[in-house]
TIMI-2910 file (N, C-alpha, C, CB; in pm, 1 decimal, decimal comma, always signed):
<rs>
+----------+----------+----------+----------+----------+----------+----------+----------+----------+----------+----------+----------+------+
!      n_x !      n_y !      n_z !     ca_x !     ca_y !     ca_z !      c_x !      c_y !      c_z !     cb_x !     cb_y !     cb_z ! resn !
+----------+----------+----------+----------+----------+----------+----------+----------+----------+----------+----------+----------+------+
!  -1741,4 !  -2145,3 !   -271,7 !  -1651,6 !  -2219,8 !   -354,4 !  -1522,2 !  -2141,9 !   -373,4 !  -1716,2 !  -2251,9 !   -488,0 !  Unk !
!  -1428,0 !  -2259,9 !   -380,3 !  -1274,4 !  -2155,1 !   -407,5 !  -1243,1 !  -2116,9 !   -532,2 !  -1134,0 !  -2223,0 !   -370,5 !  Unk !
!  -1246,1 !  -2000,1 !   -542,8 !  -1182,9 !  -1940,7 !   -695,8 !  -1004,2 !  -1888,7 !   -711,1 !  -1284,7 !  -1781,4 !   -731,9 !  Unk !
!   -983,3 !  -1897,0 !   -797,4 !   -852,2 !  -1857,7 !   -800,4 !   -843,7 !  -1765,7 !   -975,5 !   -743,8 !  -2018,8 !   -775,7 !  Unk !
!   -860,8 !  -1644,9 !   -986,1 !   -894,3 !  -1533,5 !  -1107,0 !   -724,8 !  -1459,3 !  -1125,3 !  -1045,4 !  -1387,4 !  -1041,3 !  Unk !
!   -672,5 !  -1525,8 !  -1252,6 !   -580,7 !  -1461,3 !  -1338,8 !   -660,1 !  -1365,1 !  -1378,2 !   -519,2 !  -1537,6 !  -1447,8 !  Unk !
!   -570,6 !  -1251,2 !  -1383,3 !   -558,1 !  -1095,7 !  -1491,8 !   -409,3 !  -1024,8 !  -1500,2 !   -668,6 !   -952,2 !  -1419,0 !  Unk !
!   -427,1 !   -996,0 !  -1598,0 !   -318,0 !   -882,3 !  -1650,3 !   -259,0 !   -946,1 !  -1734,0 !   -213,1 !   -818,5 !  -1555,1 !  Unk !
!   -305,9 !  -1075,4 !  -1806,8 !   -205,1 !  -1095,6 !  -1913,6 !   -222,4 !  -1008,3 !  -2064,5 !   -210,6 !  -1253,8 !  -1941,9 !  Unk !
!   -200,7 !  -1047,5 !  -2184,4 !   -172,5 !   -928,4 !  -2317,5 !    -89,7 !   -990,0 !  -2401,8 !    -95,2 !   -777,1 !  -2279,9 !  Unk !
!   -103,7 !   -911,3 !  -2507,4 !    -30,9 !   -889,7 !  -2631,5 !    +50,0 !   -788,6 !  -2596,5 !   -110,7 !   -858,8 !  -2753,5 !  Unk !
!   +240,2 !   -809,9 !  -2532,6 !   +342,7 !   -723,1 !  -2554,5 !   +456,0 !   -775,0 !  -2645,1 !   +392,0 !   -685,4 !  -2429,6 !  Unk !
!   +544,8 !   -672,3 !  -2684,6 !   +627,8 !   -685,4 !  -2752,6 !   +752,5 !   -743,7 !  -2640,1 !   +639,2 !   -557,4 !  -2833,3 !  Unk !
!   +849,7 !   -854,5 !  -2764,9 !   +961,2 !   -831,0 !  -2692,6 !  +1046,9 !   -764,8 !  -2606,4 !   +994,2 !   -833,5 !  -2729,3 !  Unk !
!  +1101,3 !   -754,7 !  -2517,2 !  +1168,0 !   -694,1 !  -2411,0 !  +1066,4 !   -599,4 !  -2308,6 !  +1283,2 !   -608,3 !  -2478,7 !  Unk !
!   +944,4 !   -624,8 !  -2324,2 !   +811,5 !   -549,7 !  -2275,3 !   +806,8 !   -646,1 !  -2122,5 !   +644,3 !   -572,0 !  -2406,9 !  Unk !
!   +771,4 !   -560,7 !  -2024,8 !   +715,8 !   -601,8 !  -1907,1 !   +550,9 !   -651,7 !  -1876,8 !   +746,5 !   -494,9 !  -1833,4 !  Unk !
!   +540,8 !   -707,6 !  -1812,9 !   +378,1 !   -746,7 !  -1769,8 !   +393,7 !   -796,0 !  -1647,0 !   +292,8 !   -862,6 !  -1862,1 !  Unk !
!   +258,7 !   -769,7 !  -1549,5 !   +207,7 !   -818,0 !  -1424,1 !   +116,9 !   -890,6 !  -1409,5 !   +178,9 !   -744,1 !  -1356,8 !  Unk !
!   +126,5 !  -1025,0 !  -1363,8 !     +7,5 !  -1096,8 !  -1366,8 !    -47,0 !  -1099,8 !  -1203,3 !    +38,0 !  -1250,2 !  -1436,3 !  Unk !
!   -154,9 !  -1104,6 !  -1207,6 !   -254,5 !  -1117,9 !  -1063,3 !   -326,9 !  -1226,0 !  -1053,1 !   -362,0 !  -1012,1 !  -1044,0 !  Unk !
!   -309,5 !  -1294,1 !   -959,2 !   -411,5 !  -1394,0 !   -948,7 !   -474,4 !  -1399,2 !   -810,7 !   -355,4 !  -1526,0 !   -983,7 !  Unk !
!   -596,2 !  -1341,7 !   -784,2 !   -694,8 !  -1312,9 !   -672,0 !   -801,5 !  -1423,8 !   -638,9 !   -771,2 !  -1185,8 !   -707,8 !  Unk !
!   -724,2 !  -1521,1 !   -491,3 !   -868,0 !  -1599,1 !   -476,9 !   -947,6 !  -1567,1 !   -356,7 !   -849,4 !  -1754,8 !   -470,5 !  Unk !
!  -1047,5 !  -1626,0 !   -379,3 !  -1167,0 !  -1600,4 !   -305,4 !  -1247,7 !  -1739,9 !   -234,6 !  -1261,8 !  -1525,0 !   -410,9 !  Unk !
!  -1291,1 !  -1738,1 !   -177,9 !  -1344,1 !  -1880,6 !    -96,8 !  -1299,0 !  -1925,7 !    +49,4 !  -1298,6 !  -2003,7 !   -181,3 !  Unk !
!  -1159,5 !  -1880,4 !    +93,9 !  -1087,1 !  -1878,6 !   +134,3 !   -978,9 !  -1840,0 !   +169,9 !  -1095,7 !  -1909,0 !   +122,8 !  Unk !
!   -892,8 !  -1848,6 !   +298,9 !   -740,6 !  -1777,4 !   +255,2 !   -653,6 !  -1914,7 !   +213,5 !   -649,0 !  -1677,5 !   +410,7 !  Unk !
!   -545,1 !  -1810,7 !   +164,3 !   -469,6 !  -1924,8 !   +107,9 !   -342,7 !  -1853,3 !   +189,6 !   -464,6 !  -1950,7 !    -84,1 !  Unk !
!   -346,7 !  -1783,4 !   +299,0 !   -241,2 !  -1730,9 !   +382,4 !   -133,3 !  -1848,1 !   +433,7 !   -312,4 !  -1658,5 !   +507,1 !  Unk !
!   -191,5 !  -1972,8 !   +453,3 !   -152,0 !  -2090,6 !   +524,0 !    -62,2 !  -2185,0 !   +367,3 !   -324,6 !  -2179,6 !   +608,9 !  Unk !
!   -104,3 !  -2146,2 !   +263,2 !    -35,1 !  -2263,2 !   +153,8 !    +57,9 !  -2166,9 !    +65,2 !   -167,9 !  -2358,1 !    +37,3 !  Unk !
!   +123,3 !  -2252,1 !     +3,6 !   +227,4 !  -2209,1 !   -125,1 !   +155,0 !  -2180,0 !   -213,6 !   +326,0 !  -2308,5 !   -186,1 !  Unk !
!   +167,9 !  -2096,9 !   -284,6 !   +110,0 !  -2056,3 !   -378,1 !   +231,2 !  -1992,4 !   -556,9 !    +19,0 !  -1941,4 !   -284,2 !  Unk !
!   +188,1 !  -2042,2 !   -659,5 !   +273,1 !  -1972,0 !   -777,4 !   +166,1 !  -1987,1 !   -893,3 !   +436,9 !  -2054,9 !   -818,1 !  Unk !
!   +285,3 !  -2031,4 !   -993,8 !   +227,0 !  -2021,3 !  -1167,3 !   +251,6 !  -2109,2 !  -1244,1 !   +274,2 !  -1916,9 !  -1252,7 !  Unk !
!   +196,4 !  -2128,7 !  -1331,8 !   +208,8 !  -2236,3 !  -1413,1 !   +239,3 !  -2222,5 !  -1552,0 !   +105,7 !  -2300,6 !  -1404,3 !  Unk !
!   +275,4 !  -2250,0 !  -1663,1 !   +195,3 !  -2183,0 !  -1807,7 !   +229,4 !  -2312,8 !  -1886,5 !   +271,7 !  -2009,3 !  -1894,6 !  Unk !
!   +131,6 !  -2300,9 !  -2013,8 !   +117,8 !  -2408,0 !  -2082,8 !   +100,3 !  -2325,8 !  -2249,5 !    -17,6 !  -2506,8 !  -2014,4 !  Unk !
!   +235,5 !  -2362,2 !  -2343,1 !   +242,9 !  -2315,8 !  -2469,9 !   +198,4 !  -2424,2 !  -2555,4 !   +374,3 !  -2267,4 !  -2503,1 !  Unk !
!   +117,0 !  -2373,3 !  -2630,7 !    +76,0 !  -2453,3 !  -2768,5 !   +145,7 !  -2526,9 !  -2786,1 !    +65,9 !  -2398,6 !  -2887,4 !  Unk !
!    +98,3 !  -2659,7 !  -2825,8 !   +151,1 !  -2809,1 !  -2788,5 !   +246,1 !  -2842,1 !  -2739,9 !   +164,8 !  -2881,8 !  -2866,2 !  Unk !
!   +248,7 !  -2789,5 !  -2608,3 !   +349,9 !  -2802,4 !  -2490,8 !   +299,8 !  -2900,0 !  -2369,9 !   +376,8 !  -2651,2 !  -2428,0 !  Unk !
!   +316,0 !  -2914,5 !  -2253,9 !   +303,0 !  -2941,5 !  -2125,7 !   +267,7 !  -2863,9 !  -2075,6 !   +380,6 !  -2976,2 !  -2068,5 !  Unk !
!   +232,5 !  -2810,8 !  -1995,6 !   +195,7 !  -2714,7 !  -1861,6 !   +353,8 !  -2754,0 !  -1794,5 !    +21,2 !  -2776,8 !  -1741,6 !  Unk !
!   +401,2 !  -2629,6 !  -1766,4 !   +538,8 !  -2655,3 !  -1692,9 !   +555,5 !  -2556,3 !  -1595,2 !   +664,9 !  -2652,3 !  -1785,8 !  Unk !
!   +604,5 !  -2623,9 !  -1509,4 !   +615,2 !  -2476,6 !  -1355,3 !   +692,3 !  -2364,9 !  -1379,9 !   +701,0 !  -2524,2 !  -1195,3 !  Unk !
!   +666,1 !  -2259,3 !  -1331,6 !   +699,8 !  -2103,7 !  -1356,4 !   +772,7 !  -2039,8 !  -1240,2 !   +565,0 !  -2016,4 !  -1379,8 !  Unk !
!   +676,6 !  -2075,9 !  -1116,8 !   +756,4 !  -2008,8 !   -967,3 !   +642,8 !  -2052,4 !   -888,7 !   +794,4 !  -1811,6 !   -949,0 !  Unk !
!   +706,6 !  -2033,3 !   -791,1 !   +629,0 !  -2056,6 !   -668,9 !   +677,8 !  -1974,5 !   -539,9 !   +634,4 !  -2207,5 !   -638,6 !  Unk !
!   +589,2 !  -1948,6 !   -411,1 !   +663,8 !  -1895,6 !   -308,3 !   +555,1 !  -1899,4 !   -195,8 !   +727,8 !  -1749,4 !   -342,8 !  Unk !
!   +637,7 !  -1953,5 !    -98,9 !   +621,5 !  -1995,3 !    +34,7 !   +510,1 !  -1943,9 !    +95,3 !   +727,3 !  -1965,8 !   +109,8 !  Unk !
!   +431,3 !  -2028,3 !   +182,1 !   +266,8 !  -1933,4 !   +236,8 !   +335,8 !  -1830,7 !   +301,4 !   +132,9 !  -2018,8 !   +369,6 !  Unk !
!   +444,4 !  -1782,4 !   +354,4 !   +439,7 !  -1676,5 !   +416,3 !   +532,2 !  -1574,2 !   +351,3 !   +464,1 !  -1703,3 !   +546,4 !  Unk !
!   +565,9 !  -1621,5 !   +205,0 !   +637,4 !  -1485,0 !   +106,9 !   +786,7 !  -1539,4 !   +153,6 !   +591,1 !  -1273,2 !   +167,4 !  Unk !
!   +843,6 !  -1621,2 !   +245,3 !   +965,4 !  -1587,1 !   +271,0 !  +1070,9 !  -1641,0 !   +170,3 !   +989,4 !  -1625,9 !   +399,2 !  Unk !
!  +1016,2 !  -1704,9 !    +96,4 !  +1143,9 !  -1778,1 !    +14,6 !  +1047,5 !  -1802,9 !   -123,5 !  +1221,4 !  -1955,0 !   +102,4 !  Unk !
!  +1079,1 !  -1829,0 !   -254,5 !  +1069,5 !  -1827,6 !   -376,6 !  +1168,9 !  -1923,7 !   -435,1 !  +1079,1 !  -1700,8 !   -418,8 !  Unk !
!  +1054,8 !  -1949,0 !   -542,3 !  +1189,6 !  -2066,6 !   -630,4 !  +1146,3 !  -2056,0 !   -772,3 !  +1186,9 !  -2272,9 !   -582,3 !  Unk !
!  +1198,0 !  -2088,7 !   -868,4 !  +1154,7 !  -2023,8 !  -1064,8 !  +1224,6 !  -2150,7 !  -1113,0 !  +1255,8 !  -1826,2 !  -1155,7 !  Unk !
!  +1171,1 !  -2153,7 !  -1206,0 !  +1215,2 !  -2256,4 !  -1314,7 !  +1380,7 !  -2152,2 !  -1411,4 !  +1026,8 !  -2291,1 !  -1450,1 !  Unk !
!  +1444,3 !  -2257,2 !  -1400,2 !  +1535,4 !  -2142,3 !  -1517,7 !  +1538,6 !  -2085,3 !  -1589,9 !  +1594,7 !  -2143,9 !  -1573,5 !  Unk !
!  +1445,4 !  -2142,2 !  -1675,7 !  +1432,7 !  -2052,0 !  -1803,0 !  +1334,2 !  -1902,0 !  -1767,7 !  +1348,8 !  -2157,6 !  -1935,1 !  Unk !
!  +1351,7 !  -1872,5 !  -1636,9 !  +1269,6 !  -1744,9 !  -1604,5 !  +1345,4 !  -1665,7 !  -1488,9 !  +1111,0 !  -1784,9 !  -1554,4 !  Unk !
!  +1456,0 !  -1745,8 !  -1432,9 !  +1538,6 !  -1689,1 !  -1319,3 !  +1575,4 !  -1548,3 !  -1392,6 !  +1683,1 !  -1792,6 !  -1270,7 !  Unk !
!  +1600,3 !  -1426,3 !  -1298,8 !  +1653,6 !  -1330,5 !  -1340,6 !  +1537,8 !  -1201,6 !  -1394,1 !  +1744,9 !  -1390,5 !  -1440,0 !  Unk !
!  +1432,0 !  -1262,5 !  -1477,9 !  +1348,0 !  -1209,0 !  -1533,0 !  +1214,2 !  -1198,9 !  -1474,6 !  +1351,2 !  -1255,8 !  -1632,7 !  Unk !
!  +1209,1 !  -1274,2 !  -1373,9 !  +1029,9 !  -1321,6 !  -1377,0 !  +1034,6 !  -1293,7 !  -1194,8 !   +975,4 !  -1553,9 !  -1449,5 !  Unk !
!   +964,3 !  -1242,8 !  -1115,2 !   +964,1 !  -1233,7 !   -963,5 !   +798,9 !  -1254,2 !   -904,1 !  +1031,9 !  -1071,5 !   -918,3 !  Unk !
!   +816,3 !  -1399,2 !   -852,4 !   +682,1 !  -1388,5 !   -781,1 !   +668,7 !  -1334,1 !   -632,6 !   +626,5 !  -1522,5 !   -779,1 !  Unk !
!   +542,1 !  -1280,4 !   -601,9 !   +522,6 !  -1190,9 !   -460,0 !   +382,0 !  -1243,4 !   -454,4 !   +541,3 !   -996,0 !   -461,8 !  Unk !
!   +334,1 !  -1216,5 !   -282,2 !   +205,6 !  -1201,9 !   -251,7 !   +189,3 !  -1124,3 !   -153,3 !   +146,9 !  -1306,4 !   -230,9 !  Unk !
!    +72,4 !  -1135,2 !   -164,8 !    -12,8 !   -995,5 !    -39,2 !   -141,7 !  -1094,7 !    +19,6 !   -111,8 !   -797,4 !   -153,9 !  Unk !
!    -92,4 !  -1158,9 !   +135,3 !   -180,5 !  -1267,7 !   +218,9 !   -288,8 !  -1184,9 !   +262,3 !   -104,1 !  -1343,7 !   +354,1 !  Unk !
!   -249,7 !  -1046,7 !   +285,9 !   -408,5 !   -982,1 !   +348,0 !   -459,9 !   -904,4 !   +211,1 !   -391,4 !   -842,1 !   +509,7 !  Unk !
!   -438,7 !   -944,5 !   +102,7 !   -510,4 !   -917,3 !    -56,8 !   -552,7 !  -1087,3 !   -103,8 !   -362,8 !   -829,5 !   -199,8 !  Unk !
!   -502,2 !  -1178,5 !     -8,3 !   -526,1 !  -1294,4 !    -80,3 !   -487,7 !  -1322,8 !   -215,8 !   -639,9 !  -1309,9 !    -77,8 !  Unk !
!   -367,7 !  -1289,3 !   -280,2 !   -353,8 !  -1255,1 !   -398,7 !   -154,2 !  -1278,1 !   -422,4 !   -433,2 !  -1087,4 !   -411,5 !  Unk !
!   -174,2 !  -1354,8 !   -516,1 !    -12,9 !  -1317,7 !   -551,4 !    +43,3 !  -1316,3 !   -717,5 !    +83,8 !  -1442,0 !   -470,8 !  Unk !
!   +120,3 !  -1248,1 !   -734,6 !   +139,0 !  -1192,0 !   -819,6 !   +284,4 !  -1275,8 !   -916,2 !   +144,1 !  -1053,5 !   -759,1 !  Unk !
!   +323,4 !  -1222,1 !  -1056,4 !   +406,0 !  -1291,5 !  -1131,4 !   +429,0 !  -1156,9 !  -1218,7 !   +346,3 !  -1435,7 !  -1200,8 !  Unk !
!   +559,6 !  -1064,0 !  -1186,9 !   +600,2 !   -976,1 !  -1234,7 !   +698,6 !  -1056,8 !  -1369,5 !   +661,6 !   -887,1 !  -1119,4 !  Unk !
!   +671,7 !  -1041,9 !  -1453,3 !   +738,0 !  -1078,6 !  -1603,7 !   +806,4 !   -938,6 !  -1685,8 !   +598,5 !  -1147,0 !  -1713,5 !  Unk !
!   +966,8 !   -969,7 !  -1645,4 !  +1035,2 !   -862,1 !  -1736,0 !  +1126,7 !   -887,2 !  -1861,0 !  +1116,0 !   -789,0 !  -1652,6 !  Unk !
!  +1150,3 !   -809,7 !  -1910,9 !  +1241,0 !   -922,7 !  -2025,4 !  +1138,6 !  -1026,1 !  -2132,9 !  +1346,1 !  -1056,1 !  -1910,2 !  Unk !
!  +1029,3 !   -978,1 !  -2150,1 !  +1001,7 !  -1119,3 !  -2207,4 !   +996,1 !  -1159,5 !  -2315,2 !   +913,7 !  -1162,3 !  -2183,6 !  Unk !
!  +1043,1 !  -1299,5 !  -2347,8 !  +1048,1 !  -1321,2 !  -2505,5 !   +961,3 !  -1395,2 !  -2553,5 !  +1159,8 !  -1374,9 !  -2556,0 !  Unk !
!   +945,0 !  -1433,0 !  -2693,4 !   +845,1 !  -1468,5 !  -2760,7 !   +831,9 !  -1624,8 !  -2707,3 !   +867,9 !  -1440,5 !  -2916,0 !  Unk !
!   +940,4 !  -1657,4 !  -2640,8 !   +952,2 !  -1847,8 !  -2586,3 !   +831,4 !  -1838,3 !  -2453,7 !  +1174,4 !  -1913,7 !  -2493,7 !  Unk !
!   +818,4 !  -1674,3 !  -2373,6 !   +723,6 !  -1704,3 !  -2291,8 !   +601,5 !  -1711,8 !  -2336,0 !   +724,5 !  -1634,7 !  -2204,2 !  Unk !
!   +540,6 !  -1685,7 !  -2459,7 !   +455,1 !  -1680,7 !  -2495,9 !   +321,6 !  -1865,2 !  -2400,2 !   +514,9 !  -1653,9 !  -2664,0 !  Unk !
!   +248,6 !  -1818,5 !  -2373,3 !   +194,6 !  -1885,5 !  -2319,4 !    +67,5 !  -1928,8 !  -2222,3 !   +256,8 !  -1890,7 !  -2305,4 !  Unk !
!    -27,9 !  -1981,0 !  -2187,5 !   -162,4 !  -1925,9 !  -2076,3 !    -63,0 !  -1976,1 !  -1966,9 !   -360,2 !  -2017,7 !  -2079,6 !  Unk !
!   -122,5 !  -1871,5 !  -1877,3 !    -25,4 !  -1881,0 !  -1768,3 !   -120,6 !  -1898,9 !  -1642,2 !    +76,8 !  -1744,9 !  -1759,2 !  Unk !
!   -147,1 !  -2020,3 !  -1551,9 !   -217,8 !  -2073,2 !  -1479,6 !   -155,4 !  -2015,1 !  -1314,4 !   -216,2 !  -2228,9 !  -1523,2 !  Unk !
!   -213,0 !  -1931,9 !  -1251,7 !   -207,4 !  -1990,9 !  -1082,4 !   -256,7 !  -2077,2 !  -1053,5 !   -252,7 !  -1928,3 !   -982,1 !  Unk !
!   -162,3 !  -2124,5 !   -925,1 !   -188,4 !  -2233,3 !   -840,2 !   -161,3 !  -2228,1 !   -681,2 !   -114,5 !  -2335,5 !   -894,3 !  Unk !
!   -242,6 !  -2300,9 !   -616,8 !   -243,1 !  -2312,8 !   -453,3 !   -266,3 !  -2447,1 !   -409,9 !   -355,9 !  -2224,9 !   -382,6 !  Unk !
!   -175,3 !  -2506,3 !   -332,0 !   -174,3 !  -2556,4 !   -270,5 !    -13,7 !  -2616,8 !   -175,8 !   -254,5 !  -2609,1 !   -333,3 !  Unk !
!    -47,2 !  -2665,6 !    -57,2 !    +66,4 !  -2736,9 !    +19,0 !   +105,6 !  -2608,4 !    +86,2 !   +194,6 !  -2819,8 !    -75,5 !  Unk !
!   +237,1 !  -2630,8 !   +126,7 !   +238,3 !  -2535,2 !   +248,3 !   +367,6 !  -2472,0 !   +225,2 !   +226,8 !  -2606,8 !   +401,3 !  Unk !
!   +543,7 !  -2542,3 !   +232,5 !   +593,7 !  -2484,8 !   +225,2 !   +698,6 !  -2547,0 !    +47,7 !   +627,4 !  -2465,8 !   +370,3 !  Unk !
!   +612,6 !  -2653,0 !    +13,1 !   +683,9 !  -2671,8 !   -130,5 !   +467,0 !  -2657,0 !   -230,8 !   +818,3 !  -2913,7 !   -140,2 !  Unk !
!   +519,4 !  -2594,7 !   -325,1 !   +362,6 !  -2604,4 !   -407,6 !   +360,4 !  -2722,9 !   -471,6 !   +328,0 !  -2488,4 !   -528,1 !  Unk !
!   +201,8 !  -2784,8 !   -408,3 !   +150,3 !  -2893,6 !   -418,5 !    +13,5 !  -2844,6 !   -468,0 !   +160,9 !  -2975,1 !   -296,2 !  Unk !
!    -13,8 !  -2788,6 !   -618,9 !   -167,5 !  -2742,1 !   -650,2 !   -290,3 !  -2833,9 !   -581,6 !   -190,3 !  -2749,9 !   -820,5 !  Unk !
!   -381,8 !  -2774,1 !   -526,5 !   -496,3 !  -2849,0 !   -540,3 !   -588,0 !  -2745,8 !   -567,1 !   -531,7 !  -2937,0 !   -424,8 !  Unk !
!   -589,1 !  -2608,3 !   -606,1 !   -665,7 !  -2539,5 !   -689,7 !   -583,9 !  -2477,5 !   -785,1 !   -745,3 !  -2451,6 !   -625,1 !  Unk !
!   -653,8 !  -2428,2 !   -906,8 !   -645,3 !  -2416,9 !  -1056,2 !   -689,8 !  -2266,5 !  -1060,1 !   -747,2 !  -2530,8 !  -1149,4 !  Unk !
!   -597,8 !  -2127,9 !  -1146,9 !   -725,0 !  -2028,8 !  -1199,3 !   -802,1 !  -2072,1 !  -1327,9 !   -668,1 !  -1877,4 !  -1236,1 !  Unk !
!   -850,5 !  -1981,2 !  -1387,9 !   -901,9 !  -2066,0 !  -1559,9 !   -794,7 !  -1984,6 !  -1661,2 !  -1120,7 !  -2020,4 !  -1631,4 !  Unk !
!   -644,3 !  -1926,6 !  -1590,7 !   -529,4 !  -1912,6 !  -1695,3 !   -594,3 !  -1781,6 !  -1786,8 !   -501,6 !  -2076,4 !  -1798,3 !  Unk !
!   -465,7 !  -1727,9 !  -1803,9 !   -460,5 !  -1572,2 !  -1874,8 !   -419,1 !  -1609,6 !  -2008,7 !   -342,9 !  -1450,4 !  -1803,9 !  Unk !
!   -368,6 !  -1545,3 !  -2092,6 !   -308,8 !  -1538,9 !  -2228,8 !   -177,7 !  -1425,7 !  -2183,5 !   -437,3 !  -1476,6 !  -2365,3 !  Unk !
!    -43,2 !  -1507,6 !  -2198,0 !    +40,4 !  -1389,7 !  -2234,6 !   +111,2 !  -1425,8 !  -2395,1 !   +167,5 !  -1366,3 !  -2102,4 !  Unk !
!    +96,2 !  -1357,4 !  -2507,2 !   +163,4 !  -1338,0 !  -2598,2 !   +231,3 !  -1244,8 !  -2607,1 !   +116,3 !  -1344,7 !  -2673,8 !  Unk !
!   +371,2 !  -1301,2 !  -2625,5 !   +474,4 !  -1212,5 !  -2678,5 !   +545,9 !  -1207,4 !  -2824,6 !   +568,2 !  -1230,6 !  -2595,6 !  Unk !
!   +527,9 !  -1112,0 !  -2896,6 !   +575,5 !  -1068,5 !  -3023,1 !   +684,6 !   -994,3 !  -3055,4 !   +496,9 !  -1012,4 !  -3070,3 !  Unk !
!   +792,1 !  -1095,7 !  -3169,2 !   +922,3 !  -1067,3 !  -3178,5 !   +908,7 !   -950,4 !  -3268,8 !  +1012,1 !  -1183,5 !  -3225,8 !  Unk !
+----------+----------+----------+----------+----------+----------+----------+----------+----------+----------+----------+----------+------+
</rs>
């Protein structure tokens, strides 16, 4: 079965950095797009970033341009959501996702981290 396992989210302070990981298993996901998701207390789930099955290109929602850099490692099966700068607005569970190829089209889910940030 395909898994898709967030870690590294936390309790940091404002202007504090964090790395999120999301490692799946079942499969490669070398061939699809892969990013993030996050969903704040009585919010939506709203897109975060995403980047191309083969790493070459990336795209972020604005309210994270500048601050936030997604990467992967196709032979770790794994890609990552470096968060710098962050403010208490990111506060949020922050979901990977995989699917589609060269725009992200989820058709798998992780079960989402916790990042809180405190002003």
């Amino acid at each position: 079965q395909v898994q898709l396992v967030e870690s590294g989210g936390g309790l940091v302070q404002a202007g504090d950095s964090l790395r999120l990981s999301c490692a799946a298993s079942g499969r490669t996901f070398s061939n699809s797009a892969m990013g993030w998701f996050r969903q704040a207390p009585g919010k939506e789930r709203e897109f975060v970033a995403a980047i191309r099955y083969d790493g070459s290109s990336t795209y972020y929602a604005d309210s994270v341009k500048g601050r936030f850099t997604v990467s992967r490692n196709n032979a770790k099966n794994t890609v990552y959501l470096q968060m710098n700068s962050l403010k208490p607005e990111d506060t949020a569970v922050y979901y990977c996702a995989a699917g589609g190829r060269v725009v992200l089209i989820p058709d798998y889910w992780g079960q989402g981290t916790q990042v809180t940030v405190s002003s």
